[in-house]
C-alpha positions as CSV (number, residue, x, y, z in Angstrom):
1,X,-12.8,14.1,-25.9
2,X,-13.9,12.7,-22.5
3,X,-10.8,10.6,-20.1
4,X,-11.5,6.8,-20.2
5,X,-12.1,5.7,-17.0
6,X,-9.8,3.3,-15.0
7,X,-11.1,0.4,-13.7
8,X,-9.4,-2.5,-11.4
9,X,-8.7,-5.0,-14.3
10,X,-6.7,-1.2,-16.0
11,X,-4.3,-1.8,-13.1
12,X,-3.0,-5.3,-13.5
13,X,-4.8,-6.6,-10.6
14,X,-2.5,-4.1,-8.5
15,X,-4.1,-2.0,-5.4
16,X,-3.0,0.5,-3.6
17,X,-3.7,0.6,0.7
18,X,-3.5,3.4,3.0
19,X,-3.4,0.8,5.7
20,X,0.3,1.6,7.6
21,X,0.5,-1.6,9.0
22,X,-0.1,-3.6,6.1
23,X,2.0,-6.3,5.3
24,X,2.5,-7.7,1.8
25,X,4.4,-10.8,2.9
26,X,1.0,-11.9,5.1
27,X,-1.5,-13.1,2.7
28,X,-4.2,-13.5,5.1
29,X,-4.5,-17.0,4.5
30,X,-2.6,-18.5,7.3
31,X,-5.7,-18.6,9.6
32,X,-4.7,-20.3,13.1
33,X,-6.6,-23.9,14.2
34,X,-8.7,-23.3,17.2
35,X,-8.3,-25.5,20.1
36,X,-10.2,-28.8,19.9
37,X,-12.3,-27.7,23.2
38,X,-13.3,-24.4,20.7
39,X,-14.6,-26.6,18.0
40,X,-18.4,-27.9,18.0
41,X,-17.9,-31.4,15.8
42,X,-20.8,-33.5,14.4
43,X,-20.7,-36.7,13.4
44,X,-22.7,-37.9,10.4
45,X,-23.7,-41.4,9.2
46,X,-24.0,-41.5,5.5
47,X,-24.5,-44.1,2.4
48,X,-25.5,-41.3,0.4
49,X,-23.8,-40.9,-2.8
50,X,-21.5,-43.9,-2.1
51,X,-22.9,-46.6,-3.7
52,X,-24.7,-48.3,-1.0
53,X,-21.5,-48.1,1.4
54,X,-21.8,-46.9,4.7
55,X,-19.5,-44.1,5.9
56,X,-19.1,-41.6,9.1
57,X,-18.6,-38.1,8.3
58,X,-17.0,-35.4,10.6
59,X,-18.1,-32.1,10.0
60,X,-17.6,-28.5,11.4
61,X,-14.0,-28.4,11.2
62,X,-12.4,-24.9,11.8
63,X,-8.5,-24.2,10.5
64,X,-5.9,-25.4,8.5
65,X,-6.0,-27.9,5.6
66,X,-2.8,-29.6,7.0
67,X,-4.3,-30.1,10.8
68,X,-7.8,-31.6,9.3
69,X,-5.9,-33.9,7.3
70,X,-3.9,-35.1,10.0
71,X,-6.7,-35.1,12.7
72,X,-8.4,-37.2,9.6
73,X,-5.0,-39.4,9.4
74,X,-5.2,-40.3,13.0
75,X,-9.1,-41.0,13.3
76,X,-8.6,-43.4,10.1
77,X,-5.3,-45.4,12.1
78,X,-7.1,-45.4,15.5
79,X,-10.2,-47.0,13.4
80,X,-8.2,-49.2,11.3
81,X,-9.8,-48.5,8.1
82,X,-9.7,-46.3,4.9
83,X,-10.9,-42.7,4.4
84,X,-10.6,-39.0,3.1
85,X,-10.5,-35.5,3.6
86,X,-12.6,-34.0,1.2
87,X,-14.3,-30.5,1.1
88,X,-13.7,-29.6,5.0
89,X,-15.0,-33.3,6.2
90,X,-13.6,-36.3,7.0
91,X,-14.9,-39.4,5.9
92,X,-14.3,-43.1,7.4
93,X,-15.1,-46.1,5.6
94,X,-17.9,-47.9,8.3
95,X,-20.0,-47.0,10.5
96,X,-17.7,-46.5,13.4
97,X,-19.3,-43.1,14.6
98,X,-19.4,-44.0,18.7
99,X,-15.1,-45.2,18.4
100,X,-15.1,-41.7,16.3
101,X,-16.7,-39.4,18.6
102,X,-15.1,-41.1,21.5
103,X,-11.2,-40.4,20.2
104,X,-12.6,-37.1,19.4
105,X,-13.9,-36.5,22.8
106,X,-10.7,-37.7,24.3
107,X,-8.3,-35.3,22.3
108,X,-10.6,-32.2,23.2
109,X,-13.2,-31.4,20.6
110,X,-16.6,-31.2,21.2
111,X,-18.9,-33.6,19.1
112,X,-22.3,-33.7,18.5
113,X,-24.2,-37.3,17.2
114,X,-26.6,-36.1,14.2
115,X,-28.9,-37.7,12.3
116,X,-30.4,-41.6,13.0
């Protein structure tokens, strides 16, 4: 009788490295936020999908969750009006793209103007 042979799912999801330096405590996750001068930005103006309402939408984000939420936080105070951070953008209620780009422009990032 021929040996069944094992697959990935056989062991449990476990895998086995050769790598010396590997370290099981580092997930690989924790990916480090660029510096605001090493991010290209774009500004979007949208009412697409939002029932008529206007919005401006920051896109090309690199990093961490927490520091686009926060970046999000502080463009939606300096503004004065509601938002979100969904799916790697951040979204202001209004069209307040020139007071956007200019707070991003003064903290470092790069931003680009895109679309009418």
């Amino acid at each position: 009788m021929a040996k069944k042979k094992l697959g990935l799912e056989d062991l449990g999801g476990f895998v086995f490295s050769t790598n010396n330096d590997f370290d099981p405590g580092n997930d690989g996750d924790q990916e480090s936020t660029p510096l605001p001068k090493d991010q290209q930005l774009e500004a979007h103006f949208s009412a697409k999908g939002r029932g008529g309402k206007i919005a401006t939408v920051i896109k090309g984000f690199e990093g961490k969750e927490e520091d686009l939420i926060s970046l999000g936080k502080k463009l939606k105070k300096k503004c004065g009006v509601g938002g979100s951070v969904k799916d790697g953008e951040i979204i202001i209620q209004g069209d307040v793209r020139e007071k956007v780009m200019q707070l991003l422009k003064d903290e470092g990032y790069r931003v680009k103007r895109v679309g009418g």
